[in-house]
C-alpha positions as CSV (number, residue, x, y, z in Angstrom):
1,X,43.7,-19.8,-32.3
2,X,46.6,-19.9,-29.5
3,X,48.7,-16.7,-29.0
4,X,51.6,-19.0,-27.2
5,X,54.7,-16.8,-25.4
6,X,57.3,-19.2,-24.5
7,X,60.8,-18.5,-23.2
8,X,63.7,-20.3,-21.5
9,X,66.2,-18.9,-18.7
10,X,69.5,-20.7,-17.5
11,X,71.3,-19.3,-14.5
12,X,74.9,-20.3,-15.4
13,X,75.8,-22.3,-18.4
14,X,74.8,-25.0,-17.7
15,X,73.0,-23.8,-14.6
16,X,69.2,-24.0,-13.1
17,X,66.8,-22.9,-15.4
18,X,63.2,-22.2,-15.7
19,X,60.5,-22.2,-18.2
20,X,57.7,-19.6,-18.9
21,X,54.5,-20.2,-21.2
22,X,51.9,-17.2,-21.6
23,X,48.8,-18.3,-23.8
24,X,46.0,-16.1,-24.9
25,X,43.2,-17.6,-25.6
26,X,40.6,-15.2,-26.9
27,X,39.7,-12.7,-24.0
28,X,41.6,-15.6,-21.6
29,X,45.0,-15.9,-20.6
30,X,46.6,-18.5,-18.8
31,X,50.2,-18.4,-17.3
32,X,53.1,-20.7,-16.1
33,X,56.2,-21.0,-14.8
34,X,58.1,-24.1,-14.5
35,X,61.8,-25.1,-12.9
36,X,62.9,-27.5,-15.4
37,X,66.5,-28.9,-14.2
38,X,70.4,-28.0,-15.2
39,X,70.6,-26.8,-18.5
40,X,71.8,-24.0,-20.9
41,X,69.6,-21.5,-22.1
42,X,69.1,-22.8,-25.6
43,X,68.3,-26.1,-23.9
44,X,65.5,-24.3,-21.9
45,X,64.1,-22.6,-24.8
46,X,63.5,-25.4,-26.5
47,X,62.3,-26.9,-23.0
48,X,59.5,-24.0,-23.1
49,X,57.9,-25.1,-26.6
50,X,58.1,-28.3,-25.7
51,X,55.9,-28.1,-22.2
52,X,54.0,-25.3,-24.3
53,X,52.9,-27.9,-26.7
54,X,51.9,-30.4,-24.0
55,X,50.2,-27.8,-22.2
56,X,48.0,-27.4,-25.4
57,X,47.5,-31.5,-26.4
58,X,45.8,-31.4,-22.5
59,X,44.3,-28.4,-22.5
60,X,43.6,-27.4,-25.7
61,X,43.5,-30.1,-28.4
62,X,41.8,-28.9,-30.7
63,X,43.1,-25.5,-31.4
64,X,45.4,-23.4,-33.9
65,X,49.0,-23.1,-32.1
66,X,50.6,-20.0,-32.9
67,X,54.2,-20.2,-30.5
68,X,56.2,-16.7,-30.1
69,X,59.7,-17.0,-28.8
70,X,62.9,-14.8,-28.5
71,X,64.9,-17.2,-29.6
72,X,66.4,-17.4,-32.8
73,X,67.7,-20.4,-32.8
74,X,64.8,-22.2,-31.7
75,X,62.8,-20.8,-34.2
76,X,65.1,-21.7,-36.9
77,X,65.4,-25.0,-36.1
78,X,61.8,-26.0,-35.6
79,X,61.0,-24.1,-39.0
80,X,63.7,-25.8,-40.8
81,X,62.9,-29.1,-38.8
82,X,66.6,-30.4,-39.0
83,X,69.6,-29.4,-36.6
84,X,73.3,-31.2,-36.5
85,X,73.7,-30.3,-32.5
86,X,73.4,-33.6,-30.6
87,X,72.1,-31.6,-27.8
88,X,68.9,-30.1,-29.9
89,X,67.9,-33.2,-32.2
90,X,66.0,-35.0,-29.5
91,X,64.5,-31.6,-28.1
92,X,63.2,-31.1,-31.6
93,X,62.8,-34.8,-33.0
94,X,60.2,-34.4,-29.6
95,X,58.6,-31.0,-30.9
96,X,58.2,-31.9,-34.2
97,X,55.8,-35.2,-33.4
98,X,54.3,-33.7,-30.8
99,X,53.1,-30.9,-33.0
100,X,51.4,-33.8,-35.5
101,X,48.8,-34.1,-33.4
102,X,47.6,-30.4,-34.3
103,X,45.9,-29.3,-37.4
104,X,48.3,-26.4,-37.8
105,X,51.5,-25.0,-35.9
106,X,52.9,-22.1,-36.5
107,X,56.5,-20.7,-34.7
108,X,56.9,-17.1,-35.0
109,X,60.3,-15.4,-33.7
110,X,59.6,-11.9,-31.8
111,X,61.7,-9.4,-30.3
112,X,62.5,-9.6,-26.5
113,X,60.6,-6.6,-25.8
114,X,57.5,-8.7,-26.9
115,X,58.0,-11.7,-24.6
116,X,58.0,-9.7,-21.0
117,X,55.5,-11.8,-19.7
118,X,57.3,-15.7,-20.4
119,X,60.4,-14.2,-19.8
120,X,59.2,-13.4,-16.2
121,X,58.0,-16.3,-16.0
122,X,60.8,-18.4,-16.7
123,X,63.1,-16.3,-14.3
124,X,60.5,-16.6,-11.5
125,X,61.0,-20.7,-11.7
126,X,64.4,-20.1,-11.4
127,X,64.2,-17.9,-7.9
128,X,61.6,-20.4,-6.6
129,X,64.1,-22.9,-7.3
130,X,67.0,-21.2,-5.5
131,X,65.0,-20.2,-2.6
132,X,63.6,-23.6,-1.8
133,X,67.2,-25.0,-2.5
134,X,68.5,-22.5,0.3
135,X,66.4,-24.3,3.3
């Protein structure tokens, strides 16, 4: 089984955000860290799961997916499997088929404190971004 950390940053709202995905993998652990365009933070959080997922259909095919995030909402959502923002429904229309493929999927929401390591991640996309937009 995964252990997959995913979180979502936006600088602004809407603004630049970035993505962060930390997967254990028994005694392995694999990190990255991803600028993924002008969006809010929800947006990006959903963003994270999403290249989290796809991350694991190439990587890891054939595993248990257990995703932690710090958001809420996300969470909620993909649980419930329905939303009635515009914005969300493709974002989780997307999750919810690409999470077919796997034999089980589990979403877990954790405190902040327990997602350091995506959260870092995420942010770090989001200062590559600005520096290389500053040349």
């Amino acid at each position: 089984m995964l252990e997959i950390y995913t979180d979502g940053a936006a600088s602004g709202d809407p603004g630049p955000s970035g993505i962060g995905i930390y997967i254990k993998h028994g005694k392995d652990h694999f990190e990255y860290s991803f600028y993924s365009g002008i969006y809010s933070n929800h947006e990006a959080e959903f963003l994270a799961v999403m290249k989290a997922i796809e991350i694991c259909q190439e990587s890891f095919p054939d595993e248990i997916l257990s995703i932690r995030s710090d958001s809420k909402l996300v969470v909620d959502v993909i649980e419930k499997e329905f939303t009635k923002n515009q914005k969300f429904l493709p974002l989780l229309t997307s999750i919810l088929e690409e999470t077919k493929g796997f034999q089980h999927f589990f979403i877990k929401w954790i405190p902040e404190k327990q997602n350091t390591k995506a959260d870092q991640l995420a942010r770090q996309a989001i200062q590559r971004y600005k520096e290389e937009f500053k040349k």
